[in-house]
Backbone as numpy.savetxt, mean C-alpha at the origin, in Angstrom:
# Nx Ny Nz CAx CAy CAz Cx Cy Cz
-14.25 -3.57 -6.53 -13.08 -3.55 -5.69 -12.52 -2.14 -5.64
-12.37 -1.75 -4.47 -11.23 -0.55 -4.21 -10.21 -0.57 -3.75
-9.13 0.29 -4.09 -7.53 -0.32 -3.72 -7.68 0.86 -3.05
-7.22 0.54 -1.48 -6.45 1.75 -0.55 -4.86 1.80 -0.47
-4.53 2.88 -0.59 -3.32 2.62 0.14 -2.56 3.38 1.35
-2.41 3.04 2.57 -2.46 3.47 3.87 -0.73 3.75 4.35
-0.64 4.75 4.52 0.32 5.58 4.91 0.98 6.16 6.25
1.52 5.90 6.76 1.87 7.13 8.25 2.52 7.58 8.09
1.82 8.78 8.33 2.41 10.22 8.03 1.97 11.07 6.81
2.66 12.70 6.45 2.49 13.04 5.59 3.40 12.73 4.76
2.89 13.01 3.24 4.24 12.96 2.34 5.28 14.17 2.52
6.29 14.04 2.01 8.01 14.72 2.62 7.91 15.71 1.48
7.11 15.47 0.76 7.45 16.84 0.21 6.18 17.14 -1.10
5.71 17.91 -2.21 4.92 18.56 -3.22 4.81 17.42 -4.22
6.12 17.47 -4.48 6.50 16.42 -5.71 5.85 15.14 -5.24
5.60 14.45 -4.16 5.72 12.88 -3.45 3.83 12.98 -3.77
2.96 14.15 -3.02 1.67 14.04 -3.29 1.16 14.14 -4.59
2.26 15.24 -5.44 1.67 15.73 -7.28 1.50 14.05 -7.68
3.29 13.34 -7.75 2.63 12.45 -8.31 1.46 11.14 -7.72
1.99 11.14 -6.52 0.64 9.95 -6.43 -0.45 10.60 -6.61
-1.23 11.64 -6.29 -2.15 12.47 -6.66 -2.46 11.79 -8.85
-1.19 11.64 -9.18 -1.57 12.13 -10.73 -2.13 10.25 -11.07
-1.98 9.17 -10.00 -2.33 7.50 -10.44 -3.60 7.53 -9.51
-3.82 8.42 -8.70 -5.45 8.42 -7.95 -6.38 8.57 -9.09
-5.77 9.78 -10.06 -6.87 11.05 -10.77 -6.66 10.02 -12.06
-5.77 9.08 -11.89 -5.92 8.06 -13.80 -7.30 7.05 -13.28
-7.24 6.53 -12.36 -7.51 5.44 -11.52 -9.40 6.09 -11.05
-9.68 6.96 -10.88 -11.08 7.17 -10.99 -12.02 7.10 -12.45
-12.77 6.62 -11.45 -14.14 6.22 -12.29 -13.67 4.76 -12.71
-12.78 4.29 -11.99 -12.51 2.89 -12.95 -13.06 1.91 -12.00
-12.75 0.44 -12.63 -13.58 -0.37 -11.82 -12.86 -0.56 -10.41
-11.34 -0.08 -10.12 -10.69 -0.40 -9.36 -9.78 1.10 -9.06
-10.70 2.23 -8.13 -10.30 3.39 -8.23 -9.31 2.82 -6.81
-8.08 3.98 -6.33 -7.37 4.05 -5.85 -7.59 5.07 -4.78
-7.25 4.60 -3.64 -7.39 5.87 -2.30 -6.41 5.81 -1.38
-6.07 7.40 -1.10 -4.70 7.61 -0.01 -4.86 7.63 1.23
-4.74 6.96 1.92 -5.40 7.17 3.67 -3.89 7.71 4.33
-3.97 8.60 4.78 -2.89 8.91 5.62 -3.20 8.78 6.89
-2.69 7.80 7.62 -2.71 7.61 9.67 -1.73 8.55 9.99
-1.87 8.59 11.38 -0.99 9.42 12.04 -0.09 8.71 12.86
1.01 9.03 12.90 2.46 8.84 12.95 2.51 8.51 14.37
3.09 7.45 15.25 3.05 7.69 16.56 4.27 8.82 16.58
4.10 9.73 17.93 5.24 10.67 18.14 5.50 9.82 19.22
5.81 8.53 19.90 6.11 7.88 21.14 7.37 7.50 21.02
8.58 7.73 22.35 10.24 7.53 21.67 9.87 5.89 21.88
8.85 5.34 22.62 9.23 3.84 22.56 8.73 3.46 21.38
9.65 2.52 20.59 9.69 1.91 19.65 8.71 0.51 19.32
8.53 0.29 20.72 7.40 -1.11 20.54 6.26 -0.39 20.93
5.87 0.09 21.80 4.78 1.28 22.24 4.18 2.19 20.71
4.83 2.71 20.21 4.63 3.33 19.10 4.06 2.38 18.27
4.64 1.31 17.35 4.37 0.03 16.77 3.10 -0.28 17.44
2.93 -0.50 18.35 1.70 -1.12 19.11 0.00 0.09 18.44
0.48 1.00 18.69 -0.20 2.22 18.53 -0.86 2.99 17.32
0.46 2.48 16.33 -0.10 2.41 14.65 -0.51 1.67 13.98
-0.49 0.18 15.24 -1.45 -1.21 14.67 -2.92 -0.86 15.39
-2.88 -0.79 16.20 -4.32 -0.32 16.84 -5.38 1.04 15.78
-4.70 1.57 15.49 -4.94 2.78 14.40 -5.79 2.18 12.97
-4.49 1.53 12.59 -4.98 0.81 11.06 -5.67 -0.30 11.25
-6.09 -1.34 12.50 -6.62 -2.02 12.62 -8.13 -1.62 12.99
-8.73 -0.47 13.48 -9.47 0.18 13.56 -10.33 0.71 11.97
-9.41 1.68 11.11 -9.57 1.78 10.26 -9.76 1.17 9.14
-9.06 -0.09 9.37 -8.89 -1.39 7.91 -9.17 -2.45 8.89
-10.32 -3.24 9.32 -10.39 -4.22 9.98 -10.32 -5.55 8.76
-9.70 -6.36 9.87 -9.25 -7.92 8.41 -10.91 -8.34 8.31
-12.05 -8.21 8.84 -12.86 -8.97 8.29 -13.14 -8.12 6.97
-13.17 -7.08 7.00 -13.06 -5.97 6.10 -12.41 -5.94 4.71
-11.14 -6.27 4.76 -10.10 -5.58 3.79 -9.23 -6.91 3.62
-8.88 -7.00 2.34 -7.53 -8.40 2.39 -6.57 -7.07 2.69
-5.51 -7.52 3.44 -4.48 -6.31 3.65 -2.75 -6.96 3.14
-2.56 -6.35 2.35 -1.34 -6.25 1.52 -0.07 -5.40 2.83
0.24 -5.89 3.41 1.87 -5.06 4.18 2.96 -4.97 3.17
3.69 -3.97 2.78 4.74 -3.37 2.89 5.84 -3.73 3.42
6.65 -4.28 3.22 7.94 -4.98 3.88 9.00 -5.41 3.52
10.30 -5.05 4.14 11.26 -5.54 3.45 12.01 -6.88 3.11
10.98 -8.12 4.47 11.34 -9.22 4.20 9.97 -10.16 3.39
9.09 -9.14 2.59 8.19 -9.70 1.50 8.60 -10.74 0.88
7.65 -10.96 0.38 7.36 -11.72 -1.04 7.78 -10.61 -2.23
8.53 -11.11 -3.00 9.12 -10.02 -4.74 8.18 -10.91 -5.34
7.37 -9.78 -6.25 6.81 -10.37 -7.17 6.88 -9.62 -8.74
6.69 -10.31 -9.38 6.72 -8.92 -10.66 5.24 -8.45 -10.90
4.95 -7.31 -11.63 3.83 -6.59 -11.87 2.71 -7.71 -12.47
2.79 -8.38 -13.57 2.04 -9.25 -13.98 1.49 -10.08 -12.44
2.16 -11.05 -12.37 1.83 -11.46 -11.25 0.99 -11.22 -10.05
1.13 -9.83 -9.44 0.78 -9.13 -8.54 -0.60 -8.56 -9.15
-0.78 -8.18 -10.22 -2.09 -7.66 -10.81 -2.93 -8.76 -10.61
-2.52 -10.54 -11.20 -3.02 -11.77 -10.97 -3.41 -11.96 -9.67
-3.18 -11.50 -8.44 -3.19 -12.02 -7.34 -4.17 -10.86 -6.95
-4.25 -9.68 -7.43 -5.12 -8.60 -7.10 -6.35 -9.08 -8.10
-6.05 -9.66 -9.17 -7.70 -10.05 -9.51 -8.28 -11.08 -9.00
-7.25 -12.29 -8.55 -7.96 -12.93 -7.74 -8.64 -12.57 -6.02
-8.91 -11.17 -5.56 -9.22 -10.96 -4.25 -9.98 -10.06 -4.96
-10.27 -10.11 -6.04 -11.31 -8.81 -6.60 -12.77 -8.65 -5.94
-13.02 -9.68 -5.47 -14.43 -9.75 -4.44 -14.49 -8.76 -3.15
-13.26 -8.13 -2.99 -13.29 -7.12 -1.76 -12.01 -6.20 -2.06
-12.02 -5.52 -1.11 -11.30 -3.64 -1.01 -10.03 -4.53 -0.33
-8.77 -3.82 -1.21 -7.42 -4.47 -0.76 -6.87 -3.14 -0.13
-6.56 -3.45 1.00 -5.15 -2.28 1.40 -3.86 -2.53 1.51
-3.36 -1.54 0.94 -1.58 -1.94 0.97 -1.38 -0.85 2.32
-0.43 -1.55 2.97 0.13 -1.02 4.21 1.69 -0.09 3.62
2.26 1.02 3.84 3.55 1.20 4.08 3.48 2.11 5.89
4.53 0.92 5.81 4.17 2.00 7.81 5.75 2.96 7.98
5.23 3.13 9.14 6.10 4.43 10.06 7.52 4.49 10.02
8.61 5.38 10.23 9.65 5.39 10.38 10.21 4.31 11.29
9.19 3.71 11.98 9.25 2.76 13.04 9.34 1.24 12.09
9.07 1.12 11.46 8.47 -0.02 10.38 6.71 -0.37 10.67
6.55 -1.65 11.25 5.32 -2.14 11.22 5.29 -3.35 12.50
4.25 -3.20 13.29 3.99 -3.75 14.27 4.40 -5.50 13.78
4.87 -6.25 14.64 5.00 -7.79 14.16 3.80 -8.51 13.74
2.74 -8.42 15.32 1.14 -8.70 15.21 0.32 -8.47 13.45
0.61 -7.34 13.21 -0.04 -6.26 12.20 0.89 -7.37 11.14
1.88 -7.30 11.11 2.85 -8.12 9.52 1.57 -9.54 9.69
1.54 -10.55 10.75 1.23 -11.45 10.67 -0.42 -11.67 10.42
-1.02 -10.35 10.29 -2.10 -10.47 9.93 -2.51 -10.18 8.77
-1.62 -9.65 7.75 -1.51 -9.82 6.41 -1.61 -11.00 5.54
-2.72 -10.77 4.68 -2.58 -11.57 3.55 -1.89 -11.67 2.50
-0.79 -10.94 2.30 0.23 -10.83 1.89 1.10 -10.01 1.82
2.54 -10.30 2.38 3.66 -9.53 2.69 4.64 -9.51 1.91
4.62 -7.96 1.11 4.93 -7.90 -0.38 6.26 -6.56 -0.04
7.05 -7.64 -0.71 8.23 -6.47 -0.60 8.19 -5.57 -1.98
8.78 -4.31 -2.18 8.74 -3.53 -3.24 10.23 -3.99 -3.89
11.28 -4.54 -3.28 12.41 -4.21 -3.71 13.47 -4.71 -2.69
14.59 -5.32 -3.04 15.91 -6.06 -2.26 15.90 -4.56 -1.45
16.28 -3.41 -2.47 16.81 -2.07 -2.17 16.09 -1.08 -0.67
16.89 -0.50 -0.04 15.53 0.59 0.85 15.70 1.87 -0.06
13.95 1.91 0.23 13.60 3.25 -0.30 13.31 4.08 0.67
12.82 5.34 0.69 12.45 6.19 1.46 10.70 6.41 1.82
10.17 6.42 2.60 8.47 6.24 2.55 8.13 7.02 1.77
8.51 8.38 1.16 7.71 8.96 0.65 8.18 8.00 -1.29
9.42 7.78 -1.34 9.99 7.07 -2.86 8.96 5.55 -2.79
9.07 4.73 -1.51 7.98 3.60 -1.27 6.40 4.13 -1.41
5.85 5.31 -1.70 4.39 5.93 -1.64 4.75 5.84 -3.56
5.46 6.43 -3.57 4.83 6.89 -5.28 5.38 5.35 -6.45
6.00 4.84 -5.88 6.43 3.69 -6.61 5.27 2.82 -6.33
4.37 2.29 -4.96 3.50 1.78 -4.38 2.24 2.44 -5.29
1.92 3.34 -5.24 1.05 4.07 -6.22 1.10 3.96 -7.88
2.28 3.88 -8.30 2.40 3.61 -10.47 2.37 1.82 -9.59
2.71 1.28 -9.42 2.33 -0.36 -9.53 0.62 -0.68 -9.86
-0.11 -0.23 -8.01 -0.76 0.14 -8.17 -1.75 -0.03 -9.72
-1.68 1.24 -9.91 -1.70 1.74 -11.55 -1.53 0.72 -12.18
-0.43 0.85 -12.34 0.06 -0.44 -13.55 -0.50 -1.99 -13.64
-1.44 -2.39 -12.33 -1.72 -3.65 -12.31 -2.72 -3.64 -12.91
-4.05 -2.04 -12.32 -4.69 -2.31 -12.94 -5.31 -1.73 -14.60
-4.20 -1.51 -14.78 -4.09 -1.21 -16.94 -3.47 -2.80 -16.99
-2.82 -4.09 -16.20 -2.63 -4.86 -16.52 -4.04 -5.74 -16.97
-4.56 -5.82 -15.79 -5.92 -6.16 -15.73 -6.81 -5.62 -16.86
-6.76 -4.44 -16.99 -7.41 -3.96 -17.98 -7.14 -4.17 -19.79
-6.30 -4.70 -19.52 -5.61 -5.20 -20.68 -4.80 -3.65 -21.67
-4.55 -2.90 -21.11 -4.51 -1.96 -21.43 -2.72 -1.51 -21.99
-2.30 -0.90 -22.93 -1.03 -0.77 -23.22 -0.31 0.42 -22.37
-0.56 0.55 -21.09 0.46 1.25 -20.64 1.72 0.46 -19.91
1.37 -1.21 -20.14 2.39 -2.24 -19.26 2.39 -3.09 -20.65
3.91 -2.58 -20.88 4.21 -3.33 -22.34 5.10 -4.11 -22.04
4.81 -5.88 -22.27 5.46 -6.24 -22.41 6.29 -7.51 -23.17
């Protein structure tokens, strides 16, 4: 299994790539290495047009026969880390992508074609604070999986 995790846009700033950069570089060579796909951002002022445009993109790139796809969202499913590692070993038979989308959010079509729509948090974060928190989970599920003591609990 490989975990992607798919992005629009660049990160906002050094600090946002150092650290997800630093749960890619833990996460190789393992059985469940980690990868950053960055899409490109619609620049379109229409708001459904745009949406339309960054589903066509990632649907291209991450096709569902392809990928179980994890969305990003604020009206998710909360789950805690244990849990979520459980649900990532059960799809261990194929490459999961987690979605965080655009300043725009995420196409409706695109939410409903998710196999699971996983909120990070009641709270809003910022995409690049939703990238590196999305990234140590990530991480953390699979040292859960791994049985490993960096998720003490």
């Amino acid at each position: 299994m490989k975990l992607f995790l798919a992005v629009f846009g660049k990160a906002g700033s050094p600090f946002v790539s150092d650290e997800v950069a630093r749960y890619v570089k833990r996460l190789k060579g393992s059985a469940s290495p980690l990868e950053i796909v960055e899409l490109k951002e619609s620049k379109r002022d229409d708001k459904l047009k745009a949406l339309a445009e960054e589903a066509e993109l990632f649907e291209k790139r991450f096709p569902k026969k392809d990928f179980v796809r994890v969305i990003l969202s604020e009206e998710g499913k909360l789950m805690a880390t244990v849990p979520l590692a459980r649900w990532i070993e059960q799809k261990s038979a194929s490459n999961i992508v987690f979605l965080i989308g655009s300043a725009y959010g995420i196409d409706e079509k695109l939410k409903a074609s998710a196999h699971l729509l996983l909120s990070l948090s009641p709270l809003t974060f910022t995409h690049d604070h939703a990238r590196v928190i999305a990234a140590e989970q990530l991480y953390r599920c699979v040292m859960v999986l791994a049985g490993h003591p960096y998720h003490h609990v």
